[in-house]
C-alpha positions, 0 to 999 in steps of 0.5 A, spaced: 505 563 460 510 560 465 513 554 464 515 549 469 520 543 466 521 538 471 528 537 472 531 531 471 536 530 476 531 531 482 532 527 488 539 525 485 543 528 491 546 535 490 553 532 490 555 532 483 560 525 484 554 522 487 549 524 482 553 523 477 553 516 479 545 516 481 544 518 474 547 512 471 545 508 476 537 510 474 537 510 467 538 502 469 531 502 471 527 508 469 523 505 465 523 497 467 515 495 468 511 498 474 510 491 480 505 493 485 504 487 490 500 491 494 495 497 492 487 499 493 485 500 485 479 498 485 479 491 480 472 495 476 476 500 473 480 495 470 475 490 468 471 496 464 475 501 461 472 508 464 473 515 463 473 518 469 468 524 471 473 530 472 480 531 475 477 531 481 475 524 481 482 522 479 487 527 483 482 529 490 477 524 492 479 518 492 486 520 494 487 521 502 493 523 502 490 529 498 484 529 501 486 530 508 491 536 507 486 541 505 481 538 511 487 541 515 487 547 511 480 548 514 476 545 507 471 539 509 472 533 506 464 534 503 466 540 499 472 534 497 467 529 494 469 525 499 463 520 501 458 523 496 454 521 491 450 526 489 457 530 486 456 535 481 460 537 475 461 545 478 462 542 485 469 537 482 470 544 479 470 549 486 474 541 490 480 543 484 481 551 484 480 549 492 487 545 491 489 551 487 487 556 493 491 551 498 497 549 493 502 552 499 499 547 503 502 541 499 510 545 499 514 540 501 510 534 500 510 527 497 503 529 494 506 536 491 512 531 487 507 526 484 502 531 482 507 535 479 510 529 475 503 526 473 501 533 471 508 534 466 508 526 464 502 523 464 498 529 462 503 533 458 501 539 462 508 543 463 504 550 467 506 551 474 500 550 478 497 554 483 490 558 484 492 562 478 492 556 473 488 552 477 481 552 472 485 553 466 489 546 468 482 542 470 479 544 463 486 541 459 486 536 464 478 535 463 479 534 456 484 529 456 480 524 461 474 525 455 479 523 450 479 515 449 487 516 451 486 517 458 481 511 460 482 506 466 485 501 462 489 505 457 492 509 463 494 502 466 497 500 460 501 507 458 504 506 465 507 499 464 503 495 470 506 488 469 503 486 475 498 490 482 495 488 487 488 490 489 485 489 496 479 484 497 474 482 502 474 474 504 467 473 501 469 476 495 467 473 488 473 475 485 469 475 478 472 481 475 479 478 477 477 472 473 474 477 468 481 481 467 486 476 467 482 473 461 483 479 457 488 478 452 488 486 450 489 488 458 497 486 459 498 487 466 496 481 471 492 484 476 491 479 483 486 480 489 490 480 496 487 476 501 484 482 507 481 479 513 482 484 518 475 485 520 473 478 520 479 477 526 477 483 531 472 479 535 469 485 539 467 489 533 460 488 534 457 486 527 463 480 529 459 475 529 455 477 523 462 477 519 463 469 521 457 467 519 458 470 512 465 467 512 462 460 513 457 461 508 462 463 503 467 458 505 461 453 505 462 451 512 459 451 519 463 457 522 459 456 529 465 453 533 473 454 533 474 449 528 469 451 523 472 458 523 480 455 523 477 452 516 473 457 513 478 461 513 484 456 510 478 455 505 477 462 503 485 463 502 486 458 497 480 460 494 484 467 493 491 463 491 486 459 485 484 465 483 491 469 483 492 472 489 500 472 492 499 474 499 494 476 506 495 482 509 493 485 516 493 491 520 491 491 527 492 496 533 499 492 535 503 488 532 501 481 537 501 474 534 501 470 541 498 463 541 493 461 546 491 454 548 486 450 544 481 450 549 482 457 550 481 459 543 475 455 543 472 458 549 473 465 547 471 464 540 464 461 543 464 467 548 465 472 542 460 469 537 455 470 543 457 478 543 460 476 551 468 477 549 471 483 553 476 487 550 482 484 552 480 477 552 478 480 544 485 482 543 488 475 545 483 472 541 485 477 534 492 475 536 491 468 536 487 469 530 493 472 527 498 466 529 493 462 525 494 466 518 501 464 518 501 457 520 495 457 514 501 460 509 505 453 511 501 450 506 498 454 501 504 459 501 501 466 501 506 471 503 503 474 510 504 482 510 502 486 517 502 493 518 501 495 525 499 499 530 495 506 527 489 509 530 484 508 524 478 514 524 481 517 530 476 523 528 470 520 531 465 526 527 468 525 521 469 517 521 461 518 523 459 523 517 464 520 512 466 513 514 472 510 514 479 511 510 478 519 510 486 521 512 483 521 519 488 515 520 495 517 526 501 513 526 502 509 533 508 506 536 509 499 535 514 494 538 516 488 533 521 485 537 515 483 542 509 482 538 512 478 533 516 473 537 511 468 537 510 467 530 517 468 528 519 463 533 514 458 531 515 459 523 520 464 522 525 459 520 520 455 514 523 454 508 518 457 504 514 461 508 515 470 506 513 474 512 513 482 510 513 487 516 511 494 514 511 500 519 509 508 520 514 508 526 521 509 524 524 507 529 523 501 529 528 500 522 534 500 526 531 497 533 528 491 531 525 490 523 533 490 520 536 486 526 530 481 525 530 480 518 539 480 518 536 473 522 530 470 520 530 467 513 522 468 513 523 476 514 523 481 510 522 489 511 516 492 507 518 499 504 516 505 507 509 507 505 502 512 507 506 517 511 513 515 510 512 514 502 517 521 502 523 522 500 527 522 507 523 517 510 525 512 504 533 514 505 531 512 512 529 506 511 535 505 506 540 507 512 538 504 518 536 496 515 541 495 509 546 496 514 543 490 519 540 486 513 542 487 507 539 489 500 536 482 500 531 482 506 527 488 503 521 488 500 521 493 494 517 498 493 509 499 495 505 504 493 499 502 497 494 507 493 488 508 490 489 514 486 491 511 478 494 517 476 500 517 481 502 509 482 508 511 476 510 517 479 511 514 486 515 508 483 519 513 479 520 517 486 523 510 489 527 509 484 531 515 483 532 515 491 534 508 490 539 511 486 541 515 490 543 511 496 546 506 491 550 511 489 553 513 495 554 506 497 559 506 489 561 513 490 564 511 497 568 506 494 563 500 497 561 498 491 563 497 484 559 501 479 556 494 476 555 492 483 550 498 484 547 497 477 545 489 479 543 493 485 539 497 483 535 493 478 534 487 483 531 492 488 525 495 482 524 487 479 527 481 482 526 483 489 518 484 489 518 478 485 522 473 489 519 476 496 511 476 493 512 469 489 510 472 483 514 466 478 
């Protein structure tokens, strides 16, 4: 059988005065426990200790980041498991040797690296994969799921998850949170993030169906401005009382004007009625957005955004599979522009942490950095869905350290629902932040200890004083 041993110098640089130093500089962190402020792990698998059904449902389907790579190798996400509920056994059997097949297809890839590591150090599977292995590896890995070593909660405990991020709805309960951080045998804190989204976007046509929950939740007559404006503050301290530590938001673009007091309310009025026309619907979102961070003055949720991605950009399969498929497409943004209103307004409060994340790089050197090499509120979210990759996060190092500093980023965020690759992705950032430390010391920059605090403070104090978790 062919053996294949993950080198342990990956990502370490090929320049052997840096990677030495890189080595030096990871073991400082290679085993400090995993923060993940932001993520889409559903709570449920933490609050019942499940086995999950088969490799499939682990590595392929709910990861669409895998999920959409074979599509574009002309697999359908049906045969995937995606959007069914009526998937056998022998079909998560043919997804996984599908995986095998187009196993070149992932050559180069983040998705390829934290598959092949969960593969050797989750699961202690030292065979290279491929269409030749693939069946023999879903069984070893079959019978490890089966075994009561590899549930939900004891995969989240292997890990040493000190603290993550689930993603939730406005009107939810928050129960099953409650339920988890009661437990004393589960050590992680797991907090719901606030997600409003859908409830600020006046012209989808279910909006005012959406207000009316909100108001109901809230426990507030939700048929004016006023109404709306205090349900929301409700439901956010709501979320606070119950663990969370931020809001976060993702819209077409990255606006946060205000309007008037009484254009708010006329447009408000006019979108309950279902009359608001598209553009008057944008101003009333950004408007609604600009409302999020003046509600963060006083309960202290930090705000993260995440603009500008054209969401379900393939009608048919948004149609036959819904949302959250891989059929999201980065877009440009401009920060400087959109965001002058709100960091105007609140960028300079003590107290108020506002993190800004992108797809589009560009926007690294050109606003985000010099932003946040000025306002104290700003910090410049880590590289993340299809920049969490090797050359886009030593990018990210270069082009924001140099205007900002190491003190105005975020720390890592996975920002994922696939369990099993939430240890490898974090372990890929903190051999790449090694890295560029390295560089830094082996240039002369930095001393060694400097680049040792440095390291240690992007891993575990950067993440906690940016999302406020002490």
């Amino acid at each position: 059988m062919k053996k294949f041993i993950l080198d342990d110098g990956r990502l370490l640089s090929g320049n052997h005065d840096i990677e030495g130093i890189a080595k030096d500089l990871y073991e400082e962190v290679r085993d400090l426990p995993i923060i993940s402020p932001h993520g889409h792990v559903p709570v449920s698998w933490f609050a019942q200790d499940l086995h999950f059904d088969n490799p499939t449902s682990l590595f392929i389907t709910p990861d669409h980041y895998v999920t959409r790579v074979l599509h574009s190798q002309g697999v359908p996400l049906s045969a995937l498991g995606v959007n069914r509920t009526d998937y056998t056994d022998d079909e998560a059997r043919k997804a996984f040797l599908l995986l095998g097949e187009h196993w070149n297809a992932f050559a180069g890839t983040p998705m390829r690296y934290w598959f092949e590591d969960a593969l050797q150090r989750v699961f202690g599977i030292d065979e290279k994969f491929g269409p030749d292995t693939a069946d023999r590896i879903y069984d070893e890995l079959a019978e490890l799921l089966a075994s009561d070593e590899f549930t939900t909660r004891e995969l989240a405990k292997r890990f040493n998850i000190e603290f993550i991020s689930t993603t939730d709805d406005p009107v939810d309960d928050l129960a099953l949170h409650d339920k988890v951080n009661a437990d004393e045998d589960f050590p992680a804190r797991v907090a719901p993030c606030f997600r409003p989204d859908k409830y600020l976007e006046a012209a989808r046509a279910d909006w005012p169906e959406l207000a009316a929950a909100l108001g109901a939740a809230a426990d507030v007559d939700t048929s004016t401005y006023e109404g709306f404006y205090e349900a929301m503050r409700r439901r956010r301290l709501y979320f606070k009382e119950h663990g969370a530590v931020a809001s976060d938001h993702s819209h077409a673009d990255a606006g946060t004007a205000r309007l008037t007091e009484e254009e708010a309310r006329t447009l408000y009025a006019k979108a309950l009625k279902g009359s608001i026309d598209p553009d008057d619907a944008t101003r009333l979102r950004r408007h609604f957005v600009n409302d999020q961070a003046r509600l963060a003055q006083d309960d202290g949720l930090v705000m993260t955004i995440h603009p500008a991605v054209y969401r379900n950009y393939d009608h048919r399969n948004f149609v036959e599979y819904g949302p959250d498929t891989g059929a999201d497409i980065p877009d440009r943004v401009d920060f400087a522009a959109g965001l002058r209103p709100l960091l105007n307004e609140y960028g300079n409060n003590p107290g108020f942490h506002f993190v800004a994340f992108t797809m589009d790089e560009t926007e690294y050197s050109r606003s985000l950095g010099p932003l946040a090499g000025f306002y104290p509120a700003l910090y410049v979210g880590a590289p993340w869905w299809f920049i969490d990759a090797p050359e886009p996060i030593l990018h990210y190092f270069q082009s924001t350290v140099v205007a900002a500093g190491f003190t105005k980023l975020s720390g890592f965020i996975d920002d994922t629902r696939a369990l099993c690759s939430i240890p490898s992705r974090h372990d890929m950032n903190r051999r790449l932040t090694a890295r560029f430390v390295a560089g830094l010391v082996a240039d002369h920059r930095l001393s060694l200890d400097e680049g040792r605090d440095i390291v240690r403070a992007a891993v575990r104090d950067q993440p906690r004083k940016v999302f406020k978790l002490d």
